[in-house]
C-alpha positions in Angstrom: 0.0 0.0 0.0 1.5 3.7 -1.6 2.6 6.2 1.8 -0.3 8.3 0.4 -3.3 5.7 0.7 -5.0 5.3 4.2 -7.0 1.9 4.9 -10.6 2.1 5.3 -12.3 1.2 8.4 -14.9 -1.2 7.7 -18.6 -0.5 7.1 -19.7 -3.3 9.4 -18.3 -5.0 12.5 -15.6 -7.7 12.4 -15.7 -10.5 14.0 -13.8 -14.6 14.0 -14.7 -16.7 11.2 -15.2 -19.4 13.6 -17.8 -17.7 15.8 -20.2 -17.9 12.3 -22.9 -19.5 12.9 -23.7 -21.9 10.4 -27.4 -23.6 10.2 -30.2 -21.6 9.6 -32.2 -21.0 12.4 -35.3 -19.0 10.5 -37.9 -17.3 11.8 -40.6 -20.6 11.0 -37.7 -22.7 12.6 -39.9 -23.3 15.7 -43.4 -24.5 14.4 -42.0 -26.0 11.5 -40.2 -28.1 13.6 -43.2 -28.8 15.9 -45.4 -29.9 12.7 -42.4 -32.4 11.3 -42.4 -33.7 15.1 -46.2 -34.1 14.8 -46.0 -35.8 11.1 -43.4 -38.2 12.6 -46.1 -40.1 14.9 -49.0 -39.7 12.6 -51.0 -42.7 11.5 -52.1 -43.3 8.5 -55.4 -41.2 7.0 -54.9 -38.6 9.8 -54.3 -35.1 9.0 -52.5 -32.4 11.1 -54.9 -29.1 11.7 -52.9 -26.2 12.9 -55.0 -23.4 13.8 -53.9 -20.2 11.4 -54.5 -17.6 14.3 -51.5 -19.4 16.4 -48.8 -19.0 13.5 -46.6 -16.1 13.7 -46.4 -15.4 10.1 -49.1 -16.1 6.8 -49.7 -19.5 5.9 -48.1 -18.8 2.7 -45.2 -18.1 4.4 -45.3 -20.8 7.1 -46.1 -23.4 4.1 -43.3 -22.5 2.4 -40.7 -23.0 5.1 -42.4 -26.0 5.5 -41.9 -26.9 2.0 -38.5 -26.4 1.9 -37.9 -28.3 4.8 -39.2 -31.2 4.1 -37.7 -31.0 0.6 -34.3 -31.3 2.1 -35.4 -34.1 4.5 -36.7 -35.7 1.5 -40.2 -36.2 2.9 -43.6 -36.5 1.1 -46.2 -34.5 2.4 -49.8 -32.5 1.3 -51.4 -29.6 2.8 -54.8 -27.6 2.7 -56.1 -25.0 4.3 -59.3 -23.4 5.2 -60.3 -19.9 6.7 -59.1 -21.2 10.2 -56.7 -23.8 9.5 -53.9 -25.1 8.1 -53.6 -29.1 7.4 -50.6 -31.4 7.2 -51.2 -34.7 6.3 -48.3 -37.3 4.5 -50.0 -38.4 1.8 -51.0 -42.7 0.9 -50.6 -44.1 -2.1 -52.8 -42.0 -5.1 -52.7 -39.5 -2.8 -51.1 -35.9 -3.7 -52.1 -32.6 -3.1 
């Protein structure tokens, strides 16, 4: 660097590249976790109904997360909703949604 040139502070605060945290601990983290814990001890032709007023984001939203979570478990499942609900079901055979 020239004698004439001064280094920049940074814009934004430093920190160790160890102390990165590195999962994704999103905001739907919580009740999308609840709903896979749910799906895991469901039986067969039962359906998960999660009332819409208890989530802390839009359904669309919520339904999403969940989507991509259980794309990267690698997990089939449907869902529905109604004006008061949202279902989560793992679909049978013929089944999709």
């Amino acid at each position: 660097m020239a004698a004439n040139q001064k280094k920049s502070s940074p814009n934004f605060s430093v920190m160790s590249q160890t102390e990165v945290p590195t999962g994704r601990n999103g905001k739907h983290k919580a009740v999308v976790t609840m709903i896979l814990s749910d799906l895991d001890g469901l039986q067969p032709g039962k359906a998960i109904r999660i009332p819409l007023e208890e989530l802390d984001d839009s359904k669309e939203n919520v339904r999403s997360a969940l989507n991509r979570a259980v794309h990267k478990l690698k997990i089939e499942i449907s869902t529905s909703t109604d004006e008061k609900y949202l279902y989560v079901w793992r679909p049978t055979d013929g089944q999709r949604s």
